[in-house]
C-alpha positions as a printed NumPy array, in Angstrom:
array([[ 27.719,  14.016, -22.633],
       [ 24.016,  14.939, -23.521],
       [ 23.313,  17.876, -25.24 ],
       [ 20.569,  20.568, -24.209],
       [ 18.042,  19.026, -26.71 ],
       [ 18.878,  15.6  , -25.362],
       [ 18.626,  17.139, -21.434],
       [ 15.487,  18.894, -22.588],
       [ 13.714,  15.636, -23.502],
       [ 14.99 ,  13.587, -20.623],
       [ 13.923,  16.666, -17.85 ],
       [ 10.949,  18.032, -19.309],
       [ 12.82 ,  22.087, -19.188],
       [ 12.465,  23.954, -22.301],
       [ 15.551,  24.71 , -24.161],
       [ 15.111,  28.215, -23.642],
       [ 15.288,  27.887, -19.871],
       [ 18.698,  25.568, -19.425],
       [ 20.039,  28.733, -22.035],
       [ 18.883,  31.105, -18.948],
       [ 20.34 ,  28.86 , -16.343],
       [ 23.531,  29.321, -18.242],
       [ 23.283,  32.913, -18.827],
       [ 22.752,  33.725, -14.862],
       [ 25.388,  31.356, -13.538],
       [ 22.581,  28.919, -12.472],
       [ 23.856,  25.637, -14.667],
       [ 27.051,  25.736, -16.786],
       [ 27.803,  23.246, -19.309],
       [ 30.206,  20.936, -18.725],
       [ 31.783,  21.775, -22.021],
       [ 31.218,  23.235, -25.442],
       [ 31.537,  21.008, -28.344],
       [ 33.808,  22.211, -31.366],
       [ 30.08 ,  23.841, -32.883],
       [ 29.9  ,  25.946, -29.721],
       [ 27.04 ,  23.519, -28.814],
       [ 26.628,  22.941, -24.769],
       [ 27.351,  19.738, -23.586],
       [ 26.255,  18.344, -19.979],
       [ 27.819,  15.769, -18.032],
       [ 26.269,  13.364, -15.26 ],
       [ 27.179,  15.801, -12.494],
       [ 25.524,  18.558, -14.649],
       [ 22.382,  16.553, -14.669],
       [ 22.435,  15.865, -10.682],
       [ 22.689,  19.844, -10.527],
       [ 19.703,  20.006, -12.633],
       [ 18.086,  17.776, -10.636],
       [ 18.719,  19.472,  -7.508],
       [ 17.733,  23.178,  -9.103],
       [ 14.392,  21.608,  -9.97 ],
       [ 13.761,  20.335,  -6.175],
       [ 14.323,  23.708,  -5.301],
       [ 12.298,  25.319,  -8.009],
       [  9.068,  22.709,  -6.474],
       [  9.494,  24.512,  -3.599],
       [  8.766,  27.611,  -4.89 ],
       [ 12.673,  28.977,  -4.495],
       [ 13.503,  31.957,  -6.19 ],
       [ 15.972,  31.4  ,  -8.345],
       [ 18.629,  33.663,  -7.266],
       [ 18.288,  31.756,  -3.833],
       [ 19.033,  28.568,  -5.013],
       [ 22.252,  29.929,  -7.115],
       [ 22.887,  31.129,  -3.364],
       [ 22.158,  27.729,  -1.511],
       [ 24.145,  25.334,  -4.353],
       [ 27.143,  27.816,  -4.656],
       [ 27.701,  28.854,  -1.008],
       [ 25.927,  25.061,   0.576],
       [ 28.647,  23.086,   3.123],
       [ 25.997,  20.602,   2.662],
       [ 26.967,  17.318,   0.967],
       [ 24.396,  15.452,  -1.731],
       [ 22.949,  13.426,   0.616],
       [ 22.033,  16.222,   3.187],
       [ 20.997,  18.56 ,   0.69 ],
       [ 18.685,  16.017,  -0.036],
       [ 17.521,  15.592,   3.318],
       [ 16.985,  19.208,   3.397],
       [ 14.955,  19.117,   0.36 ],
       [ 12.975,  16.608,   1.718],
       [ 11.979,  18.28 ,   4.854],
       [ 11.397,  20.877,   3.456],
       [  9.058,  18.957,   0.709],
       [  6.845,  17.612,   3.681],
       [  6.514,  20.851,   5.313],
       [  4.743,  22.02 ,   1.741],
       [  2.905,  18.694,   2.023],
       [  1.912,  19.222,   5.64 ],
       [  0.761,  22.793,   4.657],
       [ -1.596,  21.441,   1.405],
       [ -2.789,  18.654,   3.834],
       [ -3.973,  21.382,   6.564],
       [ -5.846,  23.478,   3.748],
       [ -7.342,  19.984,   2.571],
       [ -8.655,  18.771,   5.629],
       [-10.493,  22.835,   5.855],
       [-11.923,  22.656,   2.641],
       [-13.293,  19.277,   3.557],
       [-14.634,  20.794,   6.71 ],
       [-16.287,  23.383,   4.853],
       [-17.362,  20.242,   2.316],
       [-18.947,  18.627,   5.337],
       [-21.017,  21.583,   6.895],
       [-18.979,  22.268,  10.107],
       [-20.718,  25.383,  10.964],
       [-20.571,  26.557,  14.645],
       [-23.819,  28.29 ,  13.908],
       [-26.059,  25.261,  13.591],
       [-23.872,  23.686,  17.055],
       [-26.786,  22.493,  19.21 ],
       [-25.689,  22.136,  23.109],
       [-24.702,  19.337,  24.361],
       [-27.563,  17.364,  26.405],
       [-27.735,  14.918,  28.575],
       [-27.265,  12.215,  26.596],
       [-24.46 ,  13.713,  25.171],
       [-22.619,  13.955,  28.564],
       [-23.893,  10.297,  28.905],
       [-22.294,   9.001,  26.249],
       [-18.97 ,  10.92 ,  27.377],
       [-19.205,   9.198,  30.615],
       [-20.224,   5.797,  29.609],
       [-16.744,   6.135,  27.29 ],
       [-15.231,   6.713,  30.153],
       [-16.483,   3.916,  32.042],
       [-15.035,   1.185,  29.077],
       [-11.51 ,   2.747,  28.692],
       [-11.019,   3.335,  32.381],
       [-10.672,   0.333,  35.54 ],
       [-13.336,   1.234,  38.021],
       [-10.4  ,   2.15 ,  40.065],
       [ -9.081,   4.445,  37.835],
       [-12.969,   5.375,  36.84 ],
       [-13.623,   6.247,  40.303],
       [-10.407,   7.876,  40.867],
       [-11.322,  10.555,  38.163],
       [-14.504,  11.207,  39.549],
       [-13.111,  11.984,  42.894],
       [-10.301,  14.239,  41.187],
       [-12.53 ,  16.147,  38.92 ],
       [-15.986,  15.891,  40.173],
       [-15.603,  16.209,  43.531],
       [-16.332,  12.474,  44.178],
       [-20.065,  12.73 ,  42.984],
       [-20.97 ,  11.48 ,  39.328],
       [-23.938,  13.709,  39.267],
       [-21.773,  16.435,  39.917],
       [-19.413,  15.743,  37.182],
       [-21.877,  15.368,  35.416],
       [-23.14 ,  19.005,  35.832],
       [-19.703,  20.735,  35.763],
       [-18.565,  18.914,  32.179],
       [-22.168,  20.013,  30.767],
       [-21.001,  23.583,  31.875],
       [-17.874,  23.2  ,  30.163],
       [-18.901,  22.148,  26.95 ],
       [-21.675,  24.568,  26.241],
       [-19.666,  27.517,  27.281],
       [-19.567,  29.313,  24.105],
       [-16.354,  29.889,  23.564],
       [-15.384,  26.555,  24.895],
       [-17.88 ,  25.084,  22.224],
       [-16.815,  27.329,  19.312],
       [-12.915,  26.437,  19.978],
       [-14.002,  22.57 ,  19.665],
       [-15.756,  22.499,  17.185],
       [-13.33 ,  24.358,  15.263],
       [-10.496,  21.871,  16.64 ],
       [-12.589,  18.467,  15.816],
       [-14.592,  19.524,  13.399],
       [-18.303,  17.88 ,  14.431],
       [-20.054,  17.65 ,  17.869],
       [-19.762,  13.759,  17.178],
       [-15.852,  14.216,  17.137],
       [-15.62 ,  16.176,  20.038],
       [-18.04 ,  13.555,  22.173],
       [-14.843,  11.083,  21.017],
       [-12.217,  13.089,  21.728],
       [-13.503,  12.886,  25.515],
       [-12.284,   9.635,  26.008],
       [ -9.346,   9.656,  28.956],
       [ -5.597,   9.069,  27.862],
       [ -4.389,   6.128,  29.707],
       [ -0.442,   7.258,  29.167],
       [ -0.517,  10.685,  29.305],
       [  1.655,  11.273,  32.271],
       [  4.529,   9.712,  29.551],
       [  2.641,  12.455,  26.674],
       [  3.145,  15.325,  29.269],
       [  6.83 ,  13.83 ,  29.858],
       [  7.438,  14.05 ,  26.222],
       [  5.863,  17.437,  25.648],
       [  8.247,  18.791,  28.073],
       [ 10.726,  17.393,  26.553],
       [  9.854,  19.053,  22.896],
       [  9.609,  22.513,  24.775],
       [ 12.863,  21.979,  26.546],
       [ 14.676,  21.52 ,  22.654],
       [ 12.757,  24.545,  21.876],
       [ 14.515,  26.359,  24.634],
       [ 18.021,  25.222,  23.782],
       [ 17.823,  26.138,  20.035],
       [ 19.909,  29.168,  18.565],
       [ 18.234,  32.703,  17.842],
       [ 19.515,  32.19 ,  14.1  ],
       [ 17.981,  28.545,  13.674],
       [ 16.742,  27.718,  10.164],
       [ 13.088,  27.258,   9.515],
       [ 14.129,  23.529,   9.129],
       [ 14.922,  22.307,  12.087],
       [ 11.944,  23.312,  13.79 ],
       [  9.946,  21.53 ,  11.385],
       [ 11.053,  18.104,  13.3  ],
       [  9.981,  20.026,  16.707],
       [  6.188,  21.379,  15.42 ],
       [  5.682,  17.718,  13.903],
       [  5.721,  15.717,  16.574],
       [  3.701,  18.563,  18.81 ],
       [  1.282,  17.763,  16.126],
       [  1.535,  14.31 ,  16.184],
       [  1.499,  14.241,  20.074],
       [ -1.297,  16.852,  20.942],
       [ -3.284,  14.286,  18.496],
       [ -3.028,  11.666,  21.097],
       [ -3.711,  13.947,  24.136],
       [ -6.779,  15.239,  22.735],
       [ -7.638,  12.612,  20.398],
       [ -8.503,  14.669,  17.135],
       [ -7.821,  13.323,  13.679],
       [ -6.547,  17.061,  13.225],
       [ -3.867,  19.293,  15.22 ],
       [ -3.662,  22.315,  13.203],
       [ -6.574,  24.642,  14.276],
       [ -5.821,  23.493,  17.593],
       [ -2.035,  24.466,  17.547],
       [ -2.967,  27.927,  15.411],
       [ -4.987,  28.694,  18.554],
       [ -2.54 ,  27.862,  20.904],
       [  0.326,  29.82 ,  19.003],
       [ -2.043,  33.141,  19.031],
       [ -2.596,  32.559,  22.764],
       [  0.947,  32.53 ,  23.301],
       [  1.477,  35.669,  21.206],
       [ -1.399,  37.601,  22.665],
       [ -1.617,  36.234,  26.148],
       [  1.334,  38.052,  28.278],
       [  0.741,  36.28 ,  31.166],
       [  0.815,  32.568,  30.125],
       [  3.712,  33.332,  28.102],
       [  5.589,  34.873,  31.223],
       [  4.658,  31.874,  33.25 ],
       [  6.095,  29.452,  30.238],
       [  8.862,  31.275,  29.669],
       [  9.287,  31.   ,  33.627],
       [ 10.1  ,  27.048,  32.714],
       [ 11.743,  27.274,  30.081],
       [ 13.611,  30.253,  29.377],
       [ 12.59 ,  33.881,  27.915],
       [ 11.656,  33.537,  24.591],
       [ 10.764,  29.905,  24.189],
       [  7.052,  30.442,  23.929],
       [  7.137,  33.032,  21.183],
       [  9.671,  31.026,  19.468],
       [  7.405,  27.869,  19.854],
       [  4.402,  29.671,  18.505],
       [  6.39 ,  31.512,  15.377],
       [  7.847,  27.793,  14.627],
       [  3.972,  26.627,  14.465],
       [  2.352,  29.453,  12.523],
       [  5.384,  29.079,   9.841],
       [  4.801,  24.946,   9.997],
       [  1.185,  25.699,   8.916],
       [  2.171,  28.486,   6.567],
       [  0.153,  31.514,   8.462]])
């Protein structure tokens, strides 16, 4: 048995507070010792232990009374809900980060120049080492009418669009990025297969899911629109895509077409909560 003065050493928690946790039902003693002194056992401490995960997450303490007394989970899933739930404020941190490093670095779209010819150059010539001349000359065909001066011309158009370049810039973060991220996917017929996939689990999930279990869904669309549009960063990306779901009626209807009514608002809720907007 350890004593609060002895559990107030060993956990860090004032004296004071494990006498509140007591008062509101939060952490009972164990016992009280023939002084009327309170006395805490090992499960007491794993309690404590769990009340302070909670309280890192910024849980109101009337909620966690809630989720210990009430919880069907055992030790080891409450746990694994912790943790999620830990990563999520991680993920969240790491998003604001990687902003104030953007901001750090100058990303203004205000001093964007247009992309040249060079630029479009370089975008090909990338092309030209990741792809066979097959495949090279495939693309061409598919996308620039089977003249390279005429891709050319149509992916200059693209990029200096201004609302085009203003998106990518906020997405990748540098005109040098975005030259990268041009680079062709060489398996992304199996990245579409899989993104289908992750909106087809969005479909079949309850109205009354928790928040948690479409943390696993938003993390690996982050982790797989990475890949498809190579960017070291998914969030601004997936923020924009969420707020074209919610404000564009039409794309909605026609995703909602595939995958059931509802799915696309539900998808772009789950990612604006991931992110913490």
């Amino acid at each position: 048995m350890n004593t609060v003065k002895e559990i107030s050493k060993i956990t860090g928690i004032s004296i004071r507070t494990l006498r509140y946790y007591d008062e509101i039902g939060l952490l009972k003693p164990t016992e009280l010792s023939k002084a009327g002194y309170r006395l805490y056992d090992q499960k007491a401490l794993e309690r404590l232990q769990q009340i302070l995960f909670f309280r890192e997450l910024e849980i109101p303490l009337k909620d966690i009374k809630n989720i210990m007394d009430h919880s069907y989970l055992d030790k080891e899933q409450l746990l694994a809900v912790q943790k999620s739930m830990l990563e999520k404020k991680r993920n969240r941190l790491n998003g604001i980060i990687e902003l104030i490093s953007d901001v750090m670095k100058g990303v203004n779209t205000m001093n964007f120049n247009e992309f040249d010819e060079i630029d479009v150059n370089v975008i090909i010539e990338n092309m030209k080492k990741d792809l066979s001349e097959e495949q090279f000359n495939e693309f061409i065909k598919k996308y620039g009418g089977g003249s390279i001066d005429a891709y050319q011309e149509k992916l200059k158009q693209t990029l200096n669009n201004e609302s085009n370049k203003t998106a990518m810039l906020r997405w990748y973060g540098s005109k040098e990025k975005i030259i990268e991220g041009q680079k062709p996917i060489q398996d992304m017929e199996s990245l579409r297969a899989e993104l289908d996939d992750i909106y087809k689990e969005f479909s079949r999930l309850p109205e009354d899911v928790n928040e948690e279990d479409t943390y696993f869904l938003v993390a690996r669309l982050e982790f797989l629109y990475k890949q498809m549009l190579n960017m070291d960063n998914a969030r601004n990306f997936l923020l924009d895509l969420a707020n074209e779901y919610l404000q564009n009626q039409k794309l909605a209807e026609t995703q909602d077409d595939q995958y059931g009514i509802g799915t696309t608002k539900h998808v772009a809720e789950a990612i604006q909560q991931y992110y913490g907007v």
